[in-house]
N, C-alpha and C positions, 0 to 999 in steps of 0.2 A: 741580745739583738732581737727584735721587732720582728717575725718571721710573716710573711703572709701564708696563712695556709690556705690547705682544698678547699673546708665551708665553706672561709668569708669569698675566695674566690667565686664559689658556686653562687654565692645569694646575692653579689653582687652582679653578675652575670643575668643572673634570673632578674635581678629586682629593673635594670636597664633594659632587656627585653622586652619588658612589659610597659616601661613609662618611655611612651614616644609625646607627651606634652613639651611645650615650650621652647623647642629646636628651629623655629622662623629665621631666628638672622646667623643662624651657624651652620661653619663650611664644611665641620665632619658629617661623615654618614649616620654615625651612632654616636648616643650618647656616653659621658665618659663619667668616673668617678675620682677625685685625688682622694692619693693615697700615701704614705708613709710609713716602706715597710720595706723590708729586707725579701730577698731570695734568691736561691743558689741555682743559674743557669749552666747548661751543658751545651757548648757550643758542637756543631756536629761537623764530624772531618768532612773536606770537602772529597768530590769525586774523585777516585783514584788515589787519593792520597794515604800515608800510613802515619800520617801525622795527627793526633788529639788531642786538638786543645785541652789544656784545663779547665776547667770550672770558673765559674766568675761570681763572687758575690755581686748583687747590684742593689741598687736603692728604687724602689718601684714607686712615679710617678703619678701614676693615674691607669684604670684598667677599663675597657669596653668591650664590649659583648663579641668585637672581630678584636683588637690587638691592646698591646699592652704596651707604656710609656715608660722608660728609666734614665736613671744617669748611675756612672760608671766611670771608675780612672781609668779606663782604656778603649780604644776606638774599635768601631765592629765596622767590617767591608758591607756594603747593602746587596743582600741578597743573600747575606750568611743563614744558616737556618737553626736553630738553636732547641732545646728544650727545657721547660722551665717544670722543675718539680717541684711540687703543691705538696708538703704535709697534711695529712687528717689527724684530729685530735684523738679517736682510738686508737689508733695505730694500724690500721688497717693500710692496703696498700696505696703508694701514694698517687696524686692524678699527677699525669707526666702530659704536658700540652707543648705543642711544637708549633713556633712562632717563624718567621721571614724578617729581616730587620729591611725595614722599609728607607729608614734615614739615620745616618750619623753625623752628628755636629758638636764642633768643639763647644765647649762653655764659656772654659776658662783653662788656662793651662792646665792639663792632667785631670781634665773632668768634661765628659761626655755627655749628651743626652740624644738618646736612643729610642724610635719608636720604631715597632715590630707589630708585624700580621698575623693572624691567627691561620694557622695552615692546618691543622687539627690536632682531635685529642688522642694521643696516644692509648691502647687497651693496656689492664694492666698484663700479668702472667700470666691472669687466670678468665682472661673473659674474649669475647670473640673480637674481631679484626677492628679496629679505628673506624670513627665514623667522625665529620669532621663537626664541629660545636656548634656550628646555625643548626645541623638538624636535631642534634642532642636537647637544646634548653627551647626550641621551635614551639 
């Protein structure tokens, strides 16, 4: 499987940041990138609750500098909040970024498509408090 990791994450993040050309007749804020690629989200229990979801492989869409686009055989409630962990190629620790699922719609039976808000980037073990990703790649 196809993984998306932290780099291409990171460079695509940055490279969208930086090219604001050619956006006149479109209705999003920021521009996007498709993609084709796999990653393993972490849905996060909701308040109160003692229930954790499992994990969810999904097939990753398209990525922009605020949220991220998927499909998926199972449906997400909007406003679910999730975390998506990004591999690095040396093995260093992973970047863990925490999304808002904006919309969920069916496709086709038992197949979803899913767009999510960038709500920030999680710090790893080892570094200070979250800061959220407009002001990281700004």
């Amino acid at each position: 499987m196809n993984r998306l990791s932290a780099d291409l994450f990171e460079q695509i993040v940055a490279s969208l940041r930086s090219d604001s050309s050619g956006r006149l007749h479109e209705k999003r804020n920021r521009p996007r990138v498709g993609l084709r690629s796999s990653l393993e989200i972490l849905p996060c229990p909701e308040i109160g609750s003692m229930i954790v979801p499992p994990p969810s492989i999904v097939w990753v869409r398209d990525v922009s500098a605020d949220g991220l686009g998927f499909v998926c055989p199972r449906s997400f409630s909007t406003d679910l909040q999730f975390v998506a962990e990004f591999d690095r190629f040396d093995g260093a620790a992973k970047l863990r970024v925490q999304y808002r699922v904006a919309y969920c719609k069916m496709i086709s039976r038992g197949l979803y498509s899913v767009g999510a808000r960038l709500v920030q980037v999680l710090p790893d073990k080892t570094t200070a408090p979250a800061k959220p990703l407009a002001t990281k790649f700004a």
